[in-house]
LOMI-335194 format. One record per residue (C-alpha): x, y, z; residue number from 1. Coordinates in pm, 1 decimal, always signed. Example, Ala and Ser with C-alpha at 12.3 -4.5 7.8 and 13.67 -1.06 7.14 Angstrom:
# residues 2
px	py	pz	k
+1230.0	-450.0	+780.0	1;
+1367.0	-106.0	+714.0	2;
***
This chain:
# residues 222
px	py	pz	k
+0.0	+0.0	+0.0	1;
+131.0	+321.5	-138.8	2;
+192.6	+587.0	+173.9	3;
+114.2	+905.3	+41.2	4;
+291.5	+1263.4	+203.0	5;
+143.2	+1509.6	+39.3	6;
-219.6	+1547.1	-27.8	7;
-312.7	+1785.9	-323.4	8;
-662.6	+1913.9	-309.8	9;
-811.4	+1995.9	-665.4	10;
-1163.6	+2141.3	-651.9	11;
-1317.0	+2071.1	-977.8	12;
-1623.5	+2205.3	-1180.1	13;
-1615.2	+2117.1	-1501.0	14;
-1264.2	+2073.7	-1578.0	15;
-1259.5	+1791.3	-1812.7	16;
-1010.3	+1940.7	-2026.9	17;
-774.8	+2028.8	-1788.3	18;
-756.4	+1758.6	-1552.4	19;
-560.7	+1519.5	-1781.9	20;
-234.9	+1704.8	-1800.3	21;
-306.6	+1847.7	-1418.2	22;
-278.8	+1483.6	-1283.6	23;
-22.7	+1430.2	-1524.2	24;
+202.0	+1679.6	-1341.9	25;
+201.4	+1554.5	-962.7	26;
+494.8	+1461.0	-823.5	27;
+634.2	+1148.4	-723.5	28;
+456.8	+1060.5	-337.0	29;
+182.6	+1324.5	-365.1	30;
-192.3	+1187.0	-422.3	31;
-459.8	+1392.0	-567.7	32;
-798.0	+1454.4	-430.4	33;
-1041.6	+1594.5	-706.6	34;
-1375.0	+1774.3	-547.7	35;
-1624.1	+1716.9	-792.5	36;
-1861.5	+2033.5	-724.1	37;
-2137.2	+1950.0	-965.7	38;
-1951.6	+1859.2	-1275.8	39;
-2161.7	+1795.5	-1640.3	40;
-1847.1	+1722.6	-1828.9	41;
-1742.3	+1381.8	-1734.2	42;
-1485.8	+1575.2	-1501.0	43;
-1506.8	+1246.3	-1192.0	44;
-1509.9	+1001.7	-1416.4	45;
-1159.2	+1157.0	-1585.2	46;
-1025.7	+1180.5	-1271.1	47;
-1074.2	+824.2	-1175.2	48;
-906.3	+696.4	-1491.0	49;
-612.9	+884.6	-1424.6	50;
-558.7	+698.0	-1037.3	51;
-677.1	+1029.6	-852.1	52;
-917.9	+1029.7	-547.4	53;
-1247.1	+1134.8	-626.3	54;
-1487.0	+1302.1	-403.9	55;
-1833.1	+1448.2	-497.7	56;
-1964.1	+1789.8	-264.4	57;
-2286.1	+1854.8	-358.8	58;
-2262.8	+2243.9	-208.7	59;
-2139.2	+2460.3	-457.9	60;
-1857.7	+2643.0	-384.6	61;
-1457.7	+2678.1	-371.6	62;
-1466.5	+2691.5	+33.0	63;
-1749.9	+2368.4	+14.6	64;
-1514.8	+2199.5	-292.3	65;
-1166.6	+2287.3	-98.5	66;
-1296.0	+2212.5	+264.4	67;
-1441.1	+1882.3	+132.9	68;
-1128.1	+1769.6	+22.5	69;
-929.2	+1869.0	+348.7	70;
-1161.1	+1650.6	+531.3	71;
-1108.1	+1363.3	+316.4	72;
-648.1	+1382.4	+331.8	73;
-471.0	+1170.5	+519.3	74;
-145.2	+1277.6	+441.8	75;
+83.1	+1451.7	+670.3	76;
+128.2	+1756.7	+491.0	77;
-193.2	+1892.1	+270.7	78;
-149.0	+2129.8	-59.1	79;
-445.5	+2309.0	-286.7	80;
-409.8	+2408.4	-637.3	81;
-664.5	+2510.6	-895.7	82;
-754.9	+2207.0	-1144.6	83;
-786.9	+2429.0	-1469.2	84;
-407.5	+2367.8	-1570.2	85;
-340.1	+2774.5	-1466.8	86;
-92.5	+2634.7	-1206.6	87;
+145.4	+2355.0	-1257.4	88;
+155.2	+2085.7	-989.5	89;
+534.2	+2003.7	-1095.4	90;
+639.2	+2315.9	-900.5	91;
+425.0	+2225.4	-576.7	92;
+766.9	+2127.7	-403.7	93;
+854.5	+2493.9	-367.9	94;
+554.6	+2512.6	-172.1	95;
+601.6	+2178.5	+33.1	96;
+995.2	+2138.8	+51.4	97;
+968.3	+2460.0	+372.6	98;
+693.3	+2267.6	+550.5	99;
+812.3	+1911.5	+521.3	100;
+1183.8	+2094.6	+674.5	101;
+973.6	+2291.9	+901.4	102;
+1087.1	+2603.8	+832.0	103;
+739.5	+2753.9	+753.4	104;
+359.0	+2671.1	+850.1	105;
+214.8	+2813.6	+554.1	106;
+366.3	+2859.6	+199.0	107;
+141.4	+3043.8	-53.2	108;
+221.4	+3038.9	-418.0	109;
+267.9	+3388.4	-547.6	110;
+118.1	+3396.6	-924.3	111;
+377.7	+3515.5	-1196.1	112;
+167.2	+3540.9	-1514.9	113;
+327.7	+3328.8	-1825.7	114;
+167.9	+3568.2	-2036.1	115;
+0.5	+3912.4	-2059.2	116;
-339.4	+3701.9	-2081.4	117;
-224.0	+3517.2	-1798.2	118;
-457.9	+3693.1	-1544.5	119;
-673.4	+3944.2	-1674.3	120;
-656.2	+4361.8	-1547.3	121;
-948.1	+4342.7	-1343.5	122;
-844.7	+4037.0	-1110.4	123;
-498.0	+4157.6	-1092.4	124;
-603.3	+4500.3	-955.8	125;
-820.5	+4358.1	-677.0	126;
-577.9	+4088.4	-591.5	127;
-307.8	+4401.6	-550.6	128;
-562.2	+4575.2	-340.7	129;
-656.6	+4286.2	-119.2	130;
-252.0	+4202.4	-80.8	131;
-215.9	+4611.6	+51.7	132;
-496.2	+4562.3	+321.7	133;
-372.9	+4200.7	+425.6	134;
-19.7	+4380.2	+517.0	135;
-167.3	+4655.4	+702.7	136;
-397.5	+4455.1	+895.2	137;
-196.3	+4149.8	+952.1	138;
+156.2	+4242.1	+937.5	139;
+277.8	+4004.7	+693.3	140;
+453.8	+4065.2	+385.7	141;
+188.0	+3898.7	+105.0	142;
+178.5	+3996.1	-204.9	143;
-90.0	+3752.6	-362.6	144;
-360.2	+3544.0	-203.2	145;
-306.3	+3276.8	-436.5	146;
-526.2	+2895.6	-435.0	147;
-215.3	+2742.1	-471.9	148;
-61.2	+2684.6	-87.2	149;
+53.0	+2412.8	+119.3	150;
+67.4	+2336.1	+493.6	151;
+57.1	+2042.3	+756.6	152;
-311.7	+1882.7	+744.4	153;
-367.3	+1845.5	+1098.1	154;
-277.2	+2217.3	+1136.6	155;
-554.1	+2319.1	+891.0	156;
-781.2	+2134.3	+1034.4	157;
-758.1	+2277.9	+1377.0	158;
-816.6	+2630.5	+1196.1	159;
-1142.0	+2502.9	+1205.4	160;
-1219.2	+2717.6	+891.1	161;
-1621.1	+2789.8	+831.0	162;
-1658.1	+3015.3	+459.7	163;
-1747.1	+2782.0	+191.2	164;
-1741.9	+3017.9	-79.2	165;
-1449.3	+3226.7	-211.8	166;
-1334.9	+3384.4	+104.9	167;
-1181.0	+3068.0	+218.2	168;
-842.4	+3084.3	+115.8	169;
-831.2	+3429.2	+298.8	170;
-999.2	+3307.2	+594.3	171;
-743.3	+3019.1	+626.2	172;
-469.6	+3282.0	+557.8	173;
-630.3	+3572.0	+854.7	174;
-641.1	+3273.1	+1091.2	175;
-292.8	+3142.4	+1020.2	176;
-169.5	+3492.3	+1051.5	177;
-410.8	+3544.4	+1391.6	178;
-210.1	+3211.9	+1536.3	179;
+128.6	+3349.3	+1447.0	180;
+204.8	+3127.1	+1194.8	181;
+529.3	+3163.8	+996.1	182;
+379.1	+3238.5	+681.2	183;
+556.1	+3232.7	+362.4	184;
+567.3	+3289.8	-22.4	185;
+698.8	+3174.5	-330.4	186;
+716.9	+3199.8	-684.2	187;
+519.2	+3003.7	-896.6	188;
+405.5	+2989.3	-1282.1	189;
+62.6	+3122.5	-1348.0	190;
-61.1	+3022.7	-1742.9	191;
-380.9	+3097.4	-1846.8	192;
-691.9	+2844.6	-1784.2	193;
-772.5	+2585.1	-2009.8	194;
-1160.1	+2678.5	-1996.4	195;
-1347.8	+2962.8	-1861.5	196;
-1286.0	+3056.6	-1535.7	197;
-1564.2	+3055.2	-1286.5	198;
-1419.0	+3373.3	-1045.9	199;
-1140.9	+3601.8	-1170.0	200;
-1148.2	+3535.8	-1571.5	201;
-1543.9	+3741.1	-1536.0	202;
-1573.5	+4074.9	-1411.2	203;
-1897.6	+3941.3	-1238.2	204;
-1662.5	+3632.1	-1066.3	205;
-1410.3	+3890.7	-946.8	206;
-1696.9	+4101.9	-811.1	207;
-1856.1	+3782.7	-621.3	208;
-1490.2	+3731.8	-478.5	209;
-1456.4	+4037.1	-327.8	210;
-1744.2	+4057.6	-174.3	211;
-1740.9	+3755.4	-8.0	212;
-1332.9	+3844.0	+62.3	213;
-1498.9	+4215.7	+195.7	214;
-1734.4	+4012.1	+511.3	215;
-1439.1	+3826.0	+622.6	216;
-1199.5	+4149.4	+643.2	217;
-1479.9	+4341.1	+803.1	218;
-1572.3	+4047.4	+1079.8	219;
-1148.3	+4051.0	+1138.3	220;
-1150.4	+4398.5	+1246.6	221;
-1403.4	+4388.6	+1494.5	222;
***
Protein backbone atom coordinates (compact mmCIF):
# COMPACT_ATOMS: atom_id res chain seq x y z
CA UNK A 1 0.00 0.00 0.00
CA UNK A 2 1.31 3.22 -1.39
CA UNK A 3 1.93 5.87 1.74
CA UNK A 4 1.14 9.05 0.41
CA UNK A 5 2.91 12.63 2.03
CA UNK A 6 1.43 15.10 0.39
CA UNK A 7 -2.20 15.47 -0.28
CA UNK A 8 -3.13 17.86 -3.23
CA UNK A 9 -6.63 19.14 -3.10
CA UNK A 10 -8.11 19.96 -6.65
CA UNK A 11 -11.64 21.41 -6.52
CA UNK A 12 -13.17 20.71 -9.78
CA UNK A 13 -16.23 22.05 -11.80
CA UNK A 14 -16.15 21.17 -15.01
CA UNK A 15 -12.64 20.74 -15.78
CA UNK A 16 -12.59 17.91 -18.13
CA UNK A 17 -10.10 19.41 -20.27
CA UNK A 18 -7.75 20.29 -17.88
CA UNK A 19 -7.56 17.59 -15.52
CA UNK A 20 -5.61 15.19 -17.82
CA UNK A 21 -2.35 17.05 -18.00
CA UNK A 22 -3.07 18.48 -14.18
CA UNK A 23 -2.79 14.84 -12.84
CA UNK A 24 -0.23 14.30 -15.24
CA UNK A 25 2.02 16.80 -13.42
CA UNK A 26 2.01 15.55 -9.63
CA UNK A 27 4.95 14.61 -8.23
CA UNK A 28 6.34 11.48 -7.23
CA UNK A 29 4.57 10.61 -3.37
CA UNK A 30 1.83 13.25 -3.65
CA UNK A 31 -1.92 11.87 -4.22
CA UNK A 32 -4.60 13.92 -5.68
CA UNK A 33 -7.98 14.54 -4.30
CA UNK A 34 -10.42 15.95 -7.07
CA UNK A 35 -13.75 17.74 -5.48
CA UNK A 36 -16.24 17.17 -7.92
CA UNK A 37 -18.61 20.33 -7.24
CA UNK A 38 -21.37 19.50 -9.66
CA UNK A 39 -19.52 18.59 -12.76
CA UNK A 40 -21.62 17.96 -16.40
CA UNK A 41 -18.47 17.23 -18.29
CA UNK A 42 -17.42 13.82 -17.34
CA UNK A 43 -14.86 15.75 -15.01
CA UNK A 44 -15.07 12.46 -11.92
CA UNK A 45 -15.10 10.02 -14.16
CA UNK A 46 -11.59 11.57 -15.85
CA UNK A 47 -10.26 11.80 -12.71
CA UNK A 48 -10.74 8.24 -11.75
CA UNK A 49 -9.06 6.96 -14.91
CA UNK A 50 -6.13 8.85 -14.25
CA UNK A 51 -5.59 6.98 -10.37
CA UNK A 52 -6.77 10.30 -8.52
CA UNK A 53 -9.18 10.30 -5.47
CA UNK A 54 -12.47 11.35 -6.26
CA UNK A 55 -14.87 13.02 -4.04
CA UNK A 56 -18.33 14.48 -4.98
CA UNK A 57 -19.64 17.90 -2.64
CA UNK A 58 -22.86 18.55 -3.59
CA UNK A 59 -22.63 22.44 -2.09
CA UNK A 60 -21.39 24.60 -4.58
CA UNK A 61 -18.58 26.43 -3.85
CA UNK A 62 -14.58 26.78 -3.72
CA UNK A 63 -14.66 26.91 0.33
CA UNK A 64 -17.50 23.68 0.15
CA UNK A 65 -15.15 21.99 -2.92
CA UNK A 66 -11.67 22.87 -0.98
CA UNK A 67 -12.96 22.12 2.64
CA UNK A 68 -14.41 18.82 1.33
CA UNK A 69 -11.28 17.70 0.23
CA UNK A 70 -9.29 18.69 3.49
CA UNK A 71 -11.61 16.51 5.31
CA UNK A 72 -11.08 13.63 3.16
CA UNK A 73 -6.48 13.82 3.32
CA UNK A 74 -4.71 11.71 5.19
CA UNK A 75 -1.45 12.78 4.42
CA UNK A 76 0.83 14.52 6.70
CA UNK A 77 1.28 17.57 4.91
CA UNK A 78 -1.93 18.92 2.71
CA UNK A 79 -1.49 21.30 -0.59
CA UNK A 80 -4.46 23.09 -2.87
CA UNK A 81 -4.10 24.08 -6.37
CA UNK A 82 -6.65 25.11 -8.96
CA UNK A 83 -7.55 22.07 -11.45
CA UNK A 84 -7.87 24.29 -14.69
CA UNK A 85 -4.07 23.68 -15.70
CA UNK A 86 -3.40 27.75 -14.67
CA UNK A 87 -0.93 26.35 -12.07
CA UNK A 88 1.45 23.55 -12.57
CA UNK A 89 1.55 20.86 -9.90
CA UNK A 90 5.34 20.04 -10.95
CA UNK A 91 6.39 23.16 -9.00
CA UNK A 92 4.25 22.25 -5.77
CA UNK A 93 7.67 21.28 -4.04
CA UNK A 94 8.55 24.94 -3.68
CA UNK A 95 5.55 25.13 -1.72
CA UNK A 96 6.02 21.78 0.33
CA UNK A 97 9.95 21.39 0.51
CA UNK A 98 9.68 24.60 3.73
CA UNK A 99 6.93 22.68 5.51
CA UNK A 100 8.12 19.11 5.21
CA UNK A 101 11.84 20.95 6.75
CA UNK A 102 9.74 22.92 9.01
CA UNK A 103 10.87 26.04 8.32
CA UNK A 104 7.40 27.54 7.53
CA UNK A 105 3.59 26.71 8.50
CA UNK A 106 2.15 28.14 5.54
CA UNK A 107 3.66 28.60 1.99
CA UNK A 108 1.41 30.44 -0.53
CA UNK A 109 2.21 30.39 -4.18
CA UNK A 110 2.68 33.88 -5.48
CA UNK A 111 1.18 33.97 -9.24
CA UNK A 112 3.78 35.16 -11.96
CA UNK A 113 1.67 35.41 -15.15
CA UNK A 114 3.28 33.29 -18.26
CA UNK A 115 1.68 35.68 -20.36
CA UNK A 116 0.01 39.12 -20.59
CA UNK A 117 -3.39 37.02 -20.81
CA UNK A 118 -2.24 35.17 -17.98
CA UNK A 119 -4.58 36.93 -15.45
CA UNK A 120 -6.73 39.44 -16.74
CA UNK A 121 -6.56 43.62 -15.47
CA UNK A 122 -9.48 43.43 -13.43
CA UNK A 123 -8.45 40.37 -11.10
CA UNK A 124 -4.98 41.58 -10.92
CA UNK A 125 -6.03 45.00 -9.56
CA UNK A 126 -8.20 43.58 -6.77
CA UNK A 127 -5.78 40.88 -5.92
CA UNK A 128 -3.08 44.02 -5.51
CA UNK A 129 -5.62 45.75 -3.41
CA UNK A 130 -6.57 42.86 -1.19
CA UNK A 131 -2.52 42.02 -0.81
CA UNK A 132 -2.16 46.12 0.52
CA UNK A 133 -4.96 45.62 3.22
CA UNK A 134 -3.73 42.01 4.26
CA UNK A 135 -0.20 43.80 5.17
CA UNK A 136 -1.67 46.55 7.03
CA UNK A 137 -3.98 44.55 8.95
CA UNK A 138 -1.96 41.50 9.52
CA UNK A 139 1.56 42.42 9.38
CA UNK A 140 2.78 40.05 6.93
CA UNK A 141 4.54 40.65 3.86
CA UNK A 142 1.88 38.99 1.05
CA UNK A 143 1.79 39.96 -2.05
CA UNK A 144 -0.90 37.53 -3.63
CA UNK A 145 -3.60 35.44 -2.03
CA UNK A 146 -3.06 32.77 -4.37
CA UNK A 147 -5.26 28.96 -4.35
CA UNK A 148 -2.15 27.42 -4.72
CA UNK A 149 -0.61 26.85 -0.87
CA UNK A 150 0.53 24.13 1.19
CA UNK A 151 0.67 23.36 4.94
CA UNK A 152 0.57 20.42 7.57
CA UNK A 153 -3.12 18.83 7.44
CA UNK A 154 -3.67 18.45 10.98
CA UNK A 155 -2.77 22.17 11.37
CA UNK A 156 -5.54 23.19 8.91
CA UNK A 157 -7.81 21.34 10.34
CA UNK A 158 -7.58 22.78 13.77
CA UNK A 159 -8.17 26.31 11.96
CA UNK A 160 -11.42 25.03 12.05
CA UNK A 161 -12.19 27.18 8.91
CA UNK A 162 -16.21 27.90 8.31
CA UNK A 163 -16.58 30.15 4.60
CA UNK A 164 -17.47 27.82 1.91
CA UNK A 165 -17.42 30.18 -0.79
CA UNK A 166 -14.49 32.27 -2.12
CA UNK A 167 -13.35 33.84 1.05
CA UNK A 168 -11.81 30.68 2.18
CA UNK A 169 -8.42 30.84 1.16
CA UNK A 170 -8.31 34.29 2.99
CA UNK A 171 -9.99 33.07 5.94
CA UNK A 172 -7.43 30.19 6.26
CA UNK A 173 -4.70 32.82 5.58
CA UNK A 174 -6.30 35.72 8.55
CA UNK A 175 -6.41 32.73 10.91
CA UNK A 176 -2.93 31.42 10.20
CA UNK A 177 -1.69 34.92 10.51
CA UNK A 178 -4.11 35.44 13.92
CA UNK A 179 -2.10 32.12 15.36
CA UNK A 180 1.29 33.49 14.47
CA UNK A 181 2.05 31.27 11.95
CA UNK A 182 5.29 31.64 9.96
CA UNK A 183 3.79 32.38 6.81
CA UNK A 184 5.56 32.33 3.62
CA UNK A 185 5.67 32.90 -0.22
CA UNK A 186 6.99 31.75 -3.30
CA UNK A 187 7.17 32.00 -6.84
CA UNK A 188 5.19 30.04 -8.97
CA UNK A 189 4.05 29.89 -12.82
CA UNK A 190 0.63 31.23 -13.48
CA UNK A 191 -0.61 30.23 -17.43
CA UNK A 192 -3.81 30.97 -18.47
CA UNK A 193 -6.92 28.45 -17.84
CA UNK A 194 -7.73 25.85 -20.10
CA UNK A 195 -11.60 26.79 -19.96
CA UNK A 196 -13.48 29.63 -18.61
CA UNK A 197 -12.86 30.57 -15.36
CA UNK A 198 -15.64 30.55 -12.87
CA UNK A 199 -14.19 33.73 -10.46
CA UNK A 200 -11.41 36.02 -11.70
CA UNK A 201 -11.48 35.36 -15.72
CA UNK A 202 -15.44 37.41 -15.36
CA UNK A 203 -15.73 40.75 -14.11
CA UNK A 204 -18.98 39.41 -12.38
CA UNK A 205 -16.63 36.32 -10.66
CA UNK A 206 -14.10 38.91 -9.47
CA UNK A 207 -16.97 41.02 -8.11
CA UNK A 208 -18.56 37.83 -6.21
CA UNK A 209 -14.90 37.32 -4.78
CA UNK A 210 -14.56 40.37 -3.28
CA UNK A 211 -17.44 40.58 -1.74
CA UNK A 212 -17.41 37.55 -0.08
CA UNK A 213 -13.33 38.44 0.62
CA UNK A 214 -14.99 42.16 1.96
CA UNK A 215 -17.34 40.12 5.11
CA UNK A 216 -14.39 38.26 6.23
CA UNK A 217 -11.99 41.49 6.43
CA UNK A 218 -14.80 43.41 8.03
CA UNK A 219 -15.72 40.47 10.80
CA UNK A 220 -11.48 40.51 11.38
CA UNK A 221 -11.50 43.98 12.47
CA UNK A 222 -14.03 43.89 14.94
Amino acid sequence: MTVFQVDLVLPCLNEADALPWVLSRLPEGYRAIVVDNGSTDGSAEIAAMAGAQVVHEARRGFGAAAHAGLLAATAPIVAFCDADASMDPAELPLLVDPVRAGSADLVLGRRRPATAKSWPLHARLANSSLSWRLRRITGVNIHDLGPMRAALRESVLDLNLQDRRSGYPLEMFLKAASANWRILEVDTTYSPRVGRSKVTGTVRGTLTAVNDMSALLRETRR
